[in-house]
Gaussian input, Z-matrix of N, CA and C with variables (Angstrom, degrees):
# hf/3-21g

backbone

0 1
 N
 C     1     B1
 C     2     B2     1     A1
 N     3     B3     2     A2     1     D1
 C     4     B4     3     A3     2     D2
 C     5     B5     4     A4     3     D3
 N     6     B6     5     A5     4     D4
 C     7     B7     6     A6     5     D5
 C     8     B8     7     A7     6     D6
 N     9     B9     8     A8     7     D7
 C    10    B10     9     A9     8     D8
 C    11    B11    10    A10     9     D9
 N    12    B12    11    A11    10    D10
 C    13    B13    12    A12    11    D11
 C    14    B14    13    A13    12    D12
 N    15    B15    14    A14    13    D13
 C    16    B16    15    A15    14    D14
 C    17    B17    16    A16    15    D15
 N    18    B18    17    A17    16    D16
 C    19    B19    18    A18    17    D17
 C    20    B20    19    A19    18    D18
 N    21    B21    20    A20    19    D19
 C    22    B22    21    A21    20    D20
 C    23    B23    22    A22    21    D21
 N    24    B24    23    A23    22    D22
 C    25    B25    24    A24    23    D23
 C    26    B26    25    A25    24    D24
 N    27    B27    26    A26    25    D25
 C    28    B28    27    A27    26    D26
 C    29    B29    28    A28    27    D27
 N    30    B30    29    A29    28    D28
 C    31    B31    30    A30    29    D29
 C    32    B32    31    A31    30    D30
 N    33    B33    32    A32    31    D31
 C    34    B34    33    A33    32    D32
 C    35    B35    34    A34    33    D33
 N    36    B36    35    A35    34    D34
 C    37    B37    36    A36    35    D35
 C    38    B38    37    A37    36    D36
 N    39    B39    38    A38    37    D37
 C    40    B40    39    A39    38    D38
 C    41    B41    40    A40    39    D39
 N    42    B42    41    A41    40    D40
 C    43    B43    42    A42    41    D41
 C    44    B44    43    A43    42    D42
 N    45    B45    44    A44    43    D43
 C    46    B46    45    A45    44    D44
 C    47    B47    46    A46    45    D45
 N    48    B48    47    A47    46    D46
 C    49    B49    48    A48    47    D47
 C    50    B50    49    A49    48    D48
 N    51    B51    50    A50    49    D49
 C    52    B52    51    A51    50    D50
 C    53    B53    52    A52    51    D51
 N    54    B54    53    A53    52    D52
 C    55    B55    54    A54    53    D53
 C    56    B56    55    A55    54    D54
 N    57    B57    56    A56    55    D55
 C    58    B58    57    A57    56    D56
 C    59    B59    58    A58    57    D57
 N    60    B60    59    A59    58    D58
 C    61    B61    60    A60    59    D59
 C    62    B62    61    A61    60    D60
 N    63    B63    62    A62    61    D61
 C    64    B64    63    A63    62    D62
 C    65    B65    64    A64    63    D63
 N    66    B66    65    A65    64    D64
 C    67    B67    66    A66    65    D65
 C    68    B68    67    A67    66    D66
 N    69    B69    68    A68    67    D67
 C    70    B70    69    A69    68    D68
 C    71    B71    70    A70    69    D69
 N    72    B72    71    A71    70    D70
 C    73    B73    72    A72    71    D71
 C    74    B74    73    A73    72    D72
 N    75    B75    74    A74    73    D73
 C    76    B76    75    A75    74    D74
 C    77    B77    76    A76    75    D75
 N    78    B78    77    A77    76    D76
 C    79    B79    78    A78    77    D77
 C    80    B80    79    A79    78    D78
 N    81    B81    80    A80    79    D79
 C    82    B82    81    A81    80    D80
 C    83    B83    82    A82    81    D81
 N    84    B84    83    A83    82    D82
 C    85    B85    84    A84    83    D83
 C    86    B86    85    A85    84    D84
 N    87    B87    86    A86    85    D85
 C    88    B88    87    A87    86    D86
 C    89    B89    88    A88    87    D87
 N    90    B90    89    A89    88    D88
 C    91    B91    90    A90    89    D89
 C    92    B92    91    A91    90    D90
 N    93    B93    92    A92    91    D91
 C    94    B94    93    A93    92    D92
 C    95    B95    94    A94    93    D93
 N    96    B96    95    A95    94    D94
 C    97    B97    96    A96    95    D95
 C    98    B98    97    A97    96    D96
 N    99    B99    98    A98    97    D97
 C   100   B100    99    A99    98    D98
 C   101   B101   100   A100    99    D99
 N   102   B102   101   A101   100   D100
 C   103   B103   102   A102   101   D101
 C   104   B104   103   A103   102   D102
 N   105   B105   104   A104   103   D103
 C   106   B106   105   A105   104   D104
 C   107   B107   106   A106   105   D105
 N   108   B108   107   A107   106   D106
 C   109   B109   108   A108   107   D107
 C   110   B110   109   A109   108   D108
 N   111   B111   110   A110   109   D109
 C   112   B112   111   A111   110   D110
 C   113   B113   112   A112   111   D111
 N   114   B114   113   A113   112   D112
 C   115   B115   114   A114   113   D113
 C   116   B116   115   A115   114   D114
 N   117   B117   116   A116   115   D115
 C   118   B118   117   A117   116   D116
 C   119   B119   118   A118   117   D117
 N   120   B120   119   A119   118   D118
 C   121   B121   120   A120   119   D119
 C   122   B122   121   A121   120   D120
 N   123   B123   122   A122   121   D121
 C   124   B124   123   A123   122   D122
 C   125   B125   124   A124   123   D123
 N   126   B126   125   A125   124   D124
 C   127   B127   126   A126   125   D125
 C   128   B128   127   A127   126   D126
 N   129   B129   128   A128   127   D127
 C   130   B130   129   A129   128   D128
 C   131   B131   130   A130   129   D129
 N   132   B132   131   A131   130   D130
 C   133   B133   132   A132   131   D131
 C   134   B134   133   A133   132   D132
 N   135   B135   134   A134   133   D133
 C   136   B136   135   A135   134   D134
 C   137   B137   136   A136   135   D135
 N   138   B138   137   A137   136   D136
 C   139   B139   138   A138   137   D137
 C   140   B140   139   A139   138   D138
 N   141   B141   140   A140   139   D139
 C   142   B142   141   A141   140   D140
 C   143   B143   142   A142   141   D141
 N   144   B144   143   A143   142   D142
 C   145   B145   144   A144   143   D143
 C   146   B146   145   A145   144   D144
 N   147   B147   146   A146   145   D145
 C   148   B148   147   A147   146   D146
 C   149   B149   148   A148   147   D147
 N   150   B150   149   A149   148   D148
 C   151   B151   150   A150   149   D149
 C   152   B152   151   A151   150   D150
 N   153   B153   152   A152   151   D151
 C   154   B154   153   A153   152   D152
 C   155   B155   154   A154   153   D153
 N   156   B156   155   A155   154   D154
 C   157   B157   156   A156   155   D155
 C   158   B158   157   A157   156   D156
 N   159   B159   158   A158   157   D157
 C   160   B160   159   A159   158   D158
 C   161   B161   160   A160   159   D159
 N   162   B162   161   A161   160   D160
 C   163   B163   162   A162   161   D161
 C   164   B164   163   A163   162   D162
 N   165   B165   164   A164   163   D163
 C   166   B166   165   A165   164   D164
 C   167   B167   166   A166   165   D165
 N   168   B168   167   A167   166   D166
 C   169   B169   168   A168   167   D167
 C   170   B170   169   A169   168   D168
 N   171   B171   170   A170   169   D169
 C   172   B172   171   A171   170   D170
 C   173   B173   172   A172   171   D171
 N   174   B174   173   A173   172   D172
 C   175   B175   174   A174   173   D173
 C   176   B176   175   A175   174   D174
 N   177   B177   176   A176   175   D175
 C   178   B178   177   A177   176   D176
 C   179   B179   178   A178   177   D177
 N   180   B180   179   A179   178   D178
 C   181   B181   180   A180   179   D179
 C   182   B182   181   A181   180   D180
 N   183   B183   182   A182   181   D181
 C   184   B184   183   A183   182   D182
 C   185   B185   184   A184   183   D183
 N   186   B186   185   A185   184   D184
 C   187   B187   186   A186   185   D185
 C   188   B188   187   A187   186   D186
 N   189   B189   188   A188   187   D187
 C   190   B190   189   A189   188   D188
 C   191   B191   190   A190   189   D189
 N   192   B192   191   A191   190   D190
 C   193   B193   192   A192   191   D191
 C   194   B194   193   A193   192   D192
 N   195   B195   194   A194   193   D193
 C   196   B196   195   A195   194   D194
 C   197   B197   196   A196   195   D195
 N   198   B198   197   A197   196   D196
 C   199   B199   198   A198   197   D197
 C   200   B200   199   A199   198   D198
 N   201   B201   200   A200   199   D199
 C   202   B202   201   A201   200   D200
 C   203   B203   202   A202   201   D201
 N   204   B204   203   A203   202   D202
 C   205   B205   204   A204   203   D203
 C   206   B206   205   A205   204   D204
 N   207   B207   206   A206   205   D205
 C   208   B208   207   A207   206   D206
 C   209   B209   208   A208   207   D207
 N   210   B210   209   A209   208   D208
 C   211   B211   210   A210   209   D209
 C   212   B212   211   A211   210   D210
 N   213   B213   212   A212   211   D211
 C   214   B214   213   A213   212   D212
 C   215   B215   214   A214   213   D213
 N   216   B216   215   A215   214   D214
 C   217   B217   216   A216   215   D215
 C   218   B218   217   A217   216   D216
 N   219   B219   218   A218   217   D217
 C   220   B220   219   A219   218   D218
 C   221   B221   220   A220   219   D219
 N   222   B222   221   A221   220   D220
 C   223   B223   222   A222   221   D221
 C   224   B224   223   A223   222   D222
 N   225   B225   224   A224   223   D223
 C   226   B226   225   A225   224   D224
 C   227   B227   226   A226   225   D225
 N   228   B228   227   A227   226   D226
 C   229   B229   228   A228   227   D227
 C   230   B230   229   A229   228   D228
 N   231   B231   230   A230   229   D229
 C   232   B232   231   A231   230   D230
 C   233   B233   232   A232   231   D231
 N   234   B234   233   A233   232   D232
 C   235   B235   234   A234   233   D233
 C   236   B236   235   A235   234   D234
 N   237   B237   236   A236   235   D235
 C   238   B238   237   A237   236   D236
 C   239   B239   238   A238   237   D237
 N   240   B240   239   A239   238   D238
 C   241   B241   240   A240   239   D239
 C   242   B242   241   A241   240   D240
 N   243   B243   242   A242   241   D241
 C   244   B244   243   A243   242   D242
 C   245   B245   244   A244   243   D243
 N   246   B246   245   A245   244   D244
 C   247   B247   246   A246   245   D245
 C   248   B248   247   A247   246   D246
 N   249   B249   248   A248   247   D247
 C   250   B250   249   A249   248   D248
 C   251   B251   250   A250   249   D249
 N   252   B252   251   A251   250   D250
 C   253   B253   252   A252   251   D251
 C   254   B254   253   A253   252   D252
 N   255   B255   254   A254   253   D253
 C   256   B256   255   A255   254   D254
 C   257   B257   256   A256   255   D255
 N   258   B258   257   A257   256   D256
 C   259   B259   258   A258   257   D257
 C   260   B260   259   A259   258   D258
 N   261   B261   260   A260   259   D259
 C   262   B262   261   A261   260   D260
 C   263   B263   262   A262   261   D261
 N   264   B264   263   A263   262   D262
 C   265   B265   264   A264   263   D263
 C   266   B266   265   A265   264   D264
 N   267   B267   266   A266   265   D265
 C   268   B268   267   A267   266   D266
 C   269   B269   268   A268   267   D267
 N   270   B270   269   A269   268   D268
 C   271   B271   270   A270   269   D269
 C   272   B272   271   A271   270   D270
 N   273   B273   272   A272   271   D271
 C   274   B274   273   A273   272   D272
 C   275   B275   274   A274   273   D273
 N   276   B276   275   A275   274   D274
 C   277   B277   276   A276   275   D275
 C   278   B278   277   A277   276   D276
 N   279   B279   278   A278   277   D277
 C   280   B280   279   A279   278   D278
 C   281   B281   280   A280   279   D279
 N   282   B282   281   A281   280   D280
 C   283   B283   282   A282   281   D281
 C   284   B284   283   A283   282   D282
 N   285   B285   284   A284   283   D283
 C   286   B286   285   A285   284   D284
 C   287   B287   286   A286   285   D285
 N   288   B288   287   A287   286   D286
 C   289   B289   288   A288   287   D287
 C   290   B290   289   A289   288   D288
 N   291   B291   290   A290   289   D289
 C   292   B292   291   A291   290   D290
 C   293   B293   292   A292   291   D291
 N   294   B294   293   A293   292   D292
 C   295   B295   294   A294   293   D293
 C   296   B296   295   A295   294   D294
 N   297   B297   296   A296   295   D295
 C   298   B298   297   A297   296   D296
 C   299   B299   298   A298   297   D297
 N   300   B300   299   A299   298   D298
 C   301   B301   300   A300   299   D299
 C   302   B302   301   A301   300   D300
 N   303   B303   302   A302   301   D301
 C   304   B304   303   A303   302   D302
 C   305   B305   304   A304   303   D303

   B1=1.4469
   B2=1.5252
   B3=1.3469
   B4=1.1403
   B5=1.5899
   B6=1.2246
   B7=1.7085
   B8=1.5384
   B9=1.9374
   B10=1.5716
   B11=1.5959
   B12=1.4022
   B13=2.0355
   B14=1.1952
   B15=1.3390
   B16=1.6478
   B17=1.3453
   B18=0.7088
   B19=1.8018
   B20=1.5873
   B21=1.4546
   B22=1.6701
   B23=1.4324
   B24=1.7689
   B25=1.8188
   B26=0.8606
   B27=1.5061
   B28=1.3815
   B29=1.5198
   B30=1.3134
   B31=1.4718
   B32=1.3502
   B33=1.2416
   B34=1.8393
   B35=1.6428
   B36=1.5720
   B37=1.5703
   B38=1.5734
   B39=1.3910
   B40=1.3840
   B41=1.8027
   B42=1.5873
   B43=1.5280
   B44=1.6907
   B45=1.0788
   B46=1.8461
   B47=1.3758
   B48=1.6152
   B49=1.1732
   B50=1.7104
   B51=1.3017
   B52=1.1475
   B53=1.7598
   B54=1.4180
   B55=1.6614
   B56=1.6491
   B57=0.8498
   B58=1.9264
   B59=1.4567
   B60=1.4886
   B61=1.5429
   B62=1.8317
   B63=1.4282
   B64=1.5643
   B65=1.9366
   B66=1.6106
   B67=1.4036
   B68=1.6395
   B69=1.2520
   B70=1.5478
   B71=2.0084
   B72=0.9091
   B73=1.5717
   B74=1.8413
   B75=1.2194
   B76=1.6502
   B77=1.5849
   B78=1.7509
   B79=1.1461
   B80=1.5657
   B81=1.6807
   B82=1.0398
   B83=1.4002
   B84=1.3584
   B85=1.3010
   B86=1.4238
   B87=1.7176
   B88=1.3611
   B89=1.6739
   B90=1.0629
   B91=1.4200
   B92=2.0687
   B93=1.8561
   B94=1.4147
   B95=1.0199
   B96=1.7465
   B97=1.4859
   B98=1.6707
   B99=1.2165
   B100=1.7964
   B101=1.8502
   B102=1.1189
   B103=1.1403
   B104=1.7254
   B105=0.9795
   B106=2.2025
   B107=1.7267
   B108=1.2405
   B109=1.6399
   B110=1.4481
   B111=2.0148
   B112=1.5289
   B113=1.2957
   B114=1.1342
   B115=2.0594
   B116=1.5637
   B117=1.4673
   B118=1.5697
   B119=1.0226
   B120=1.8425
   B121=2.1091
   B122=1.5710
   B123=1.6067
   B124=1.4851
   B125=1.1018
   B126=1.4396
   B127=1.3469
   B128=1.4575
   B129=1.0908
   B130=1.7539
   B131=1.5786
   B132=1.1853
   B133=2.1728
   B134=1.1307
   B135=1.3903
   B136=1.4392
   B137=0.8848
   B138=1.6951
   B139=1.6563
   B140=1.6587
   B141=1.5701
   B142=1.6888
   B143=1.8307
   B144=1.2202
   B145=1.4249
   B146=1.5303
   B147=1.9186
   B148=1.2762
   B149=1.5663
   B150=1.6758
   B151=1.6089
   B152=1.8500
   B153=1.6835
   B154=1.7045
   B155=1.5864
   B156=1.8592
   B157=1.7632
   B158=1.3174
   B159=1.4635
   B160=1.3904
   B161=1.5475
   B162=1.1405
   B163=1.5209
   B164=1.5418
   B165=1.2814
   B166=1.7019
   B167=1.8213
   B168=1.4588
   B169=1.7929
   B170=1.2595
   B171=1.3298
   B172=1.6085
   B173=1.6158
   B174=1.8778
   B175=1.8357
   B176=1.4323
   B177=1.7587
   B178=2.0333
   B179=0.9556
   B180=1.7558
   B181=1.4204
   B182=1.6995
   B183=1.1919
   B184=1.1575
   B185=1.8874
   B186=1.1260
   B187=1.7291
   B188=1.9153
   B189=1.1167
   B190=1.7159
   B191=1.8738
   B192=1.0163
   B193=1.2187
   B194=1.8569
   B195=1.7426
   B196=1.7615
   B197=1.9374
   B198=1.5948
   B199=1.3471
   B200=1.3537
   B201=1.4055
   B202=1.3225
   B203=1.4120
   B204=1.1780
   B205=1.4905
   B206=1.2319
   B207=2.0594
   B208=1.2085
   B209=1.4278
   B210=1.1496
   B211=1.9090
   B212=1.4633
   B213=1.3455
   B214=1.8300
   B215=1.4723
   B216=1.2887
   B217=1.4493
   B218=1.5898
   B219=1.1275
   B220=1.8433
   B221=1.4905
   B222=1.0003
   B223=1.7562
   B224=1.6567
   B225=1.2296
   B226=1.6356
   B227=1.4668
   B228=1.3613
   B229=1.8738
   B230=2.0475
   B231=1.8247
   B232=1.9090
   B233=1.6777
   B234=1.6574
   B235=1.1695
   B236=1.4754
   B237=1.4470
   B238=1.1433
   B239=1.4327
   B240=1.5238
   B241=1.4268
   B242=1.3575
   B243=0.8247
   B244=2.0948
   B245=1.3808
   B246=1.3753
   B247=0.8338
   B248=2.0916
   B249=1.4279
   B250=2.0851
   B251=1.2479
   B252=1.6932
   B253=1.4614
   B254=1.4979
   B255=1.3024
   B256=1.4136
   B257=1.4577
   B258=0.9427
   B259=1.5542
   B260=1.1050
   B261=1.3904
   B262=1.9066
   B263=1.0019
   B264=1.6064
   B265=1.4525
   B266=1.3040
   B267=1.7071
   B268=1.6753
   B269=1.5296
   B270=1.3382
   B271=2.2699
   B272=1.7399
   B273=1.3388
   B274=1.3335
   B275=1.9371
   B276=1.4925
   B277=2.0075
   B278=1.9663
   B279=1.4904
   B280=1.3218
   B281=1.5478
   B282=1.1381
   B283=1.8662
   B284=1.6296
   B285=0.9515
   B286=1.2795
   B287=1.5224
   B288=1.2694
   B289=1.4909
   B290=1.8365
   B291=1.2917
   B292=1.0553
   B293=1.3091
   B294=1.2154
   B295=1.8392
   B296=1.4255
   B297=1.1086
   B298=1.5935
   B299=1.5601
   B300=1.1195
   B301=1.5011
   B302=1.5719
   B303=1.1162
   B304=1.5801
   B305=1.7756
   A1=109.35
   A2=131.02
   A3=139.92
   A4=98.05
   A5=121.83
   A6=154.58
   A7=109.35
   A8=87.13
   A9=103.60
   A10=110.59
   A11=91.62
   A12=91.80
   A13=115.93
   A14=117.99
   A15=117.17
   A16=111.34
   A17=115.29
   A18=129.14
   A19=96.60
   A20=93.77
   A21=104.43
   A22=118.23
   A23=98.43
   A24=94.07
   A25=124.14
   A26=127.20
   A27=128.43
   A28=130.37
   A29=100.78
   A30=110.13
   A31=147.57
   A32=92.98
   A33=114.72
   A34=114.19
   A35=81.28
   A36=119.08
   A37=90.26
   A38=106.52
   A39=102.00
   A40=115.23
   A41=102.89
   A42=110.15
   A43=115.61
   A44=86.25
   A45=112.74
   A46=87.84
   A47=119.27
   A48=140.29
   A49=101.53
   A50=128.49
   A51=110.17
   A52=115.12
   A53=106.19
   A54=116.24
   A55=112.44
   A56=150.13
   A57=131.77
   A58=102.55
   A59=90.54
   A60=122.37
   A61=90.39
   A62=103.16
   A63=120.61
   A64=97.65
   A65=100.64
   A66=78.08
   A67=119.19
   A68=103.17
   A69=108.09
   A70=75.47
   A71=119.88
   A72=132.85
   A73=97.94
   A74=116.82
   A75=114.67
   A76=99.45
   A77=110.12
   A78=119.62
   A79=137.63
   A80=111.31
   A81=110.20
   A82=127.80
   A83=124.52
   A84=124.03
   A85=126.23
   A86=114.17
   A87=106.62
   A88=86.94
   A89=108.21
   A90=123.42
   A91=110.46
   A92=78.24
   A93=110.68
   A94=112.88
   A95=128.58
   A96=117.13
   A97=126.77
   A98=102.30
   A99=131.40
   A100=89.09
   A101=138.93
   A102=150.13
   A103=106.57
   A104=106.49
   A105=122.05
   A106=87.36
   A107=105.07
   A108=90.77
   A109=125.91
   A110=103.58
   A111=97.80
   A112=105.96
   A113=131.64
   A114=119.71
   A115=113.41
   A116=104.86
   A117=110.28
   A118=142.46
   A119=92.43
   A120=113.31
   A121=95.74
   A122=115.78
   A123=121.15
   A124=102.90
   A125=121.94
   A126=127.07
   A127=127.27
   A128=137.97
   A129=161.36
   A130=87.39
   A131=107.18
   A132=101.49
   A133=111.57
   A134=108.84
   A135=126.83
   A136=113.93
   A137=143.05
   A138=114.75
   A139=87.95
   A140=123.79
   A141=108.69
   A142=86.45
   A143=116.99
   A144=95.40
   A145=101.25
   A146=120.46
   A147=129.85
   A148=91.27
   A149=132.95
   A150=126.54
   A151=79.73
   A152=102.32
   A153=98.39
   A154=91.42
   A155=112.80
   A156=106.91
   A157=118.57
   A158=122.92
   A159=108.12
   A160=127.74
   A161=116.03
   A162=123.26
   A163=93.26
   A164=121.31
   A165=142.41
   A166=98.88
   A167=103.92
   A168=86.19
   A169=98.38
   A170=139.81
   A171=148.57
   A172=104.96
   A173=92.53
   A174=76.32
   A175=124.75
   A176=89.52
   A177=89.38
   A178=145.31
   A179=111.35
   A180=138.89
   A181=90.16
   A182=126.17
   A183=107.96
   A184=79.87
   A185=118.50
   A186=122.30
   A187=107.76
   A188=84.19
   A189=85.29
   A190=93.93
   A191=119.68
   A192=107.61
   A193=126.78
   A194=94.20
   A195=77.61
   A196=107.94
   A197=112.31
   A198=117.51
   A199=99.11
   A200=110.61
   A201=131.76
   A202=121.00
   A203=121.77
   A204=144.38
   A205=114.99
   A206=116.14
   A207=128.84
   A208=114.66
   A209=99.19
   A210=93.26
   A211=112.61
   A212=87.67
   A213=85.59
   A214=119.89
   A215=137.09
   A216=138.76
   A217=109.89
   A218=116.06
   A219=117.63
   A220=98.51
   A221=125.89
   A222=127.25
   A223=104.75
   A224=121.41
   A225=112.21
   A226=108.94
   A227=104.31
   A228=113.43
   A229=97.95
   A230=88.26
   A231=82.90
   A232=97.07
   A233=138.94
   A234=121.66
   A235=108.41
   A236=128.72
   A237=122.94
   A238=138.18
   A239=108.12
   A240=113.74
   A241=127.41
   A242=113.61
   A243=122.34
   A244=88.29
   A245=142.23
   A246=131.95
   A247=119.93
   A248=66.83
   A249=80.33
   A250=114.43
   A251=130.54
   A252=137.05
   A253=78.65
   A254=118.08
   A255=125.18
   A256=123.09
   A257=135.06
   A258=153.21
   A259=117.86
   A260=130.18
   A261=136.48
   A262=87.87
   A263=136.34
   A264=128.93
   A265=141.19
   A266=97.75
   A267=104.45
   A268=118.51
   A269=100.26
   A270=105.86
   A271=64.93
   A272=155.59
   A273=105.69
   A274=122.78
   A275=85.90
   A276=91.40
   A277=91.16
   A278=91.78
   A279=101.72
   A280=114.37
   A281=122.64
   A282=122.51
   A283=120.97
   A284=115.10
   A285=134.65
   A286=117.65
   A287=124.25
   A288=121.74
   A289=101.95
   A290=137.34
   A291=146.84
   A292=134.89
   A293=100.20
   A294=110.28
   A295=120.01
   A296=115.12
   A297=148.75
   A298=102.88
   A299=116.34
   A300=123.37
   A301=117.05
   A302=122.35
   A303=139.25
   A304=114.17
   D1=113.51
   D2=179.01
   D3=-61.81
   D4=175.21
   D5=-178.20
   D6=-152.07
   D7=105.10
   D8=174.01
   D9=-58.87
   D10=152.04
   D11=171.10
   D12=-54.80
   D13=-31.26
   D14=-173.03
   D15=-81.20
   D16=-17.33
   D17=-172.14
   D18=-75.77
   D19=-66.06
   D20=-178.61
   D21=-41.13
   D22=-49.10
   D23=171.65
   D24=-106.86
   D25=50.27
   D26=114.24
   D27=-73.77
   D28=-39.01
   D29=157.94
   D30=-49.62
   D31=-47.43
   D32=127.93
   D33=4.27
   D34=-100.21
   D35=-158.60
   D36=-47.91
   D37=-52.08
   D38=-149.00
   D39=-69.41
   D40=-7.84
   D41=166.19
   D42=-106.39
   D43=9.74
   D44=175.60
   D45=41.79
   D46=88.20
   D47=166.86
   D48=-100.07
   D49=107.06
   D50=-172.58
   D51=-102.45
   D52=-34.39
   D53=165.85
   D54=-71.08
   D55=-1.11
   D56=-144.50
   D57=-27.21
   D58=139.26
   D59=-173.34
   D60=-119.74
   D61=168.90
   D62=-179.26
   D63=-62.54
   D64=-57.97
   D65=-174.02
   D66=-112.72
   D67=58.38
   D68=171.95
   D69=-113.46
   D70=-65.04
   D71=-168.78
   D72=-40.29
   D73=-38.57
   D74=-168.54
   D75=-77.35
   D76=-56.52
   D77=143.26
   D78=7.65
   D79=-80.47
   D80=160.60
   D81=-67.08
   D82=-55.42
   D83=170.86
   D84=-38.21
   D85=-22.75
   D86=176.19
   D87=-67.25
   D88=-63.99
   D89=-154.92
   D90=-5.93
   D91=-65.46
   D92=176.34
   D93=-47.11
   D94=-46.45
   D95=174.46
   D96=-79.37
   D97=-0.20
   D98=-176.04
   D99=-85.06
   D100=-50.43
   D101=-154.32
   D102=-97.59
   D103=-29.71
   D104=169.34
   D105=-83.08
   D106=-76.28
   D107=-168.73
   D108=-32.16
   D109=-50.65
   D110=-177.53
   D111=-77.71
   D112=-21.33
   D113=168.85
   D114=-45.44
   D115=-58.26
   D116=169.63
   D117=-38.91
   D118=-39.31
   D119=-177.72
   D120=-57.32
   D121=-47.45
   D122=-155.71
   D123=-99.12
   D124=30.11
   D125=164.39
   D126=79.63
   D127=21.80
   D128=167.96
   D129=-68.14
   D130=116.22
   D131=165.59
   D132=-79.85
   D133=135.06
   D134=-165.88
   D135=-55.19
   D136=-8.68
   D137=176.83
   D138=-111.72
   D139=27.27
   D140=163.16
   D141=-106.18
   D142=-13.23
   D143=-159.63
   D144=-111.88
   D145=26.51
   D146=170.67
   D147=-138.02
   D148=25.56
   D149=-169.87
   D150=-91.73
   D151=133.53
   D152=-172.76
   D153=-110.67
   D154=3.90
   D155=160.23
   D156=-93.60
   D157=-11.36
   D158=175.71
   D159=-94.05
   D160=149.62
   D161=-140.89
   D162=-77.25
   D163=-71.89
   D164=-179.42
   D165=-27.45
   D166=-38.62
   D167=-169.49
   D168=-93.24
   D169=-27.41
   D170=160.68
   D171=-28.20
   D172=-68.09
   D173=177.57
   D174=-47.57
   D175=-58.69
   D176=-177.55
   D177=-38.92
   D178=-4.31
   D179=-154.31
   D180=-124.97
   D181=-36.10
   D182=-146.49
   D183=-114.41
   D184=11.64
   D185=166.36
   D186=-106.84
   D187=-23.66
   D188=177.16
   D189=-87.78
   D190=-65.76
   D191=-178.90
   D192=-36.33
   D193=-50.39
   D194=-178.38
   D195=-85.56
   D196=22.42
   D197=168.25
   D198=-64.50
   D199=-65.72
   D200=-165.83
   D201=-66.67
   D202=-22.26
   D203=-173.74
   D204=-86.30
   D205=-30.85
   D206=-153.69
   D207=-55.62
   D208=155.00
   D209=-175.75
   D210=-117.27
   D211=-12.43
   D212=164.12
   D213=-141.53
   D214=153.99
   D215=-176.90
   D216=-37.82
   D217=-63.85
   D218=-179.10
   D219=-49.28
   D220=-56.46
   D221=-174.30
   D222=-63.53
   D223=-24.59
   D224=179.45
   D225=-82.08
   D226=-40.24
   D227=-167.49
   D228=-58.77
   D229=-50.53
   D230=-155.82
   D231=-91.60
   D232=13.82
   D233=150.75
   D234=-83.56
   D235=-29.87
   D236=169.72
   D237=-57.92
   D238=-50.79
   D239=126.65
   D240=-11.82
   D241=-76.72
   D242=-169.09
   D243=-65.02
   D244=-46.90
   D245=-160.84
   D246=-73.08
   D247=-51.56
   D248=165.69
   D249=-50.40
   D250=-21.57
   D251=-151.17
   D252=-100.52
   D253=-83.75
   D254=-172.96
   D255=-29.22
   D256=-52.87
   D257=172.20
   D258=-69.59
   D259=-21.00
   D260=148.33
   D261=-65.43
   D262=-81.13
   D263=-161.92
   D264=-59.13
   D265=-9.48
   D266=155.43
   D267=-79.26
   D268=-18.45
   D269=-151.23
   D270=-101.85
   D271=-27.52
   D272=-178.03
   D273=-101.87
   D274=-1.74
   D275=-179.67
   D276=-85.99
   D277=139.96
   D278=-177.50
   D279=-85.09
   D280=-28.07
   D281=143.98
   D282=-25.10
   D283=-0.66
   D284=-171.57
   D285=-137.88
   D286=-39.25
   D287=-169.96
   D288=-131.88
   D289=25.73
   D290=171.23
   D291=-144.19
   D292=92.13
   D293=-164.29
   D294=-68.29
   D295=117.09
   D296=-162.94
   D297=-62.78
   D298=102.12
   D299=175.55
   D300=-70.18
   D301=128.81
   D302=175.12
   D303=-40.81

């Protein structure tokens, strides 16, 4: 799953990356696909849990990211947190994990 530029810089912002370098940028983007993969494991269908317009997976992405990003212990525990909250609450609304028949 590719990562639009715009997507990316929001992602950015939200670890207040203010230079991007080659591998802070590769960096994040794994991140992002580390964060689609585990939506998927727990059952999010893969084109809601790679949609770079919907808001709900933006957060989940952008709470796993500054998990991972965190620069200090309080910032790792409570993005991880937010993040654990968010990602139950996608894998249990079925708008998210139940594909809509034609």
């Amino acid at each position: 799953m590719a990562v639009g530029l715009e997507y990316l810089a929001k992602l950015r912002r939200a670890v207040r990356q203010k230079t991007p370098t080659a591998d802070a940028t590769e960096e994040l983007t794994d991140l992002i696909e580390e964060c689609r993969a585990d939506l998927i494991r727990l059952g999010v269908l893969p084109d809601k849990a790679s949609d770079e317009t919907d808001p709900l997976i933006l957060g989940a992405v952008r709470c796993f990211v500054r998990w991972k990003w965190a620069q200090t212990p309080e910032d790792e525990t409570g993005n991880m947190r937010d993040y654990m909250l968010m990602r139950d609450e996608l894998r249990r609304t079925g708008a998210y994990t139940e594909a809509v028949m034609p």
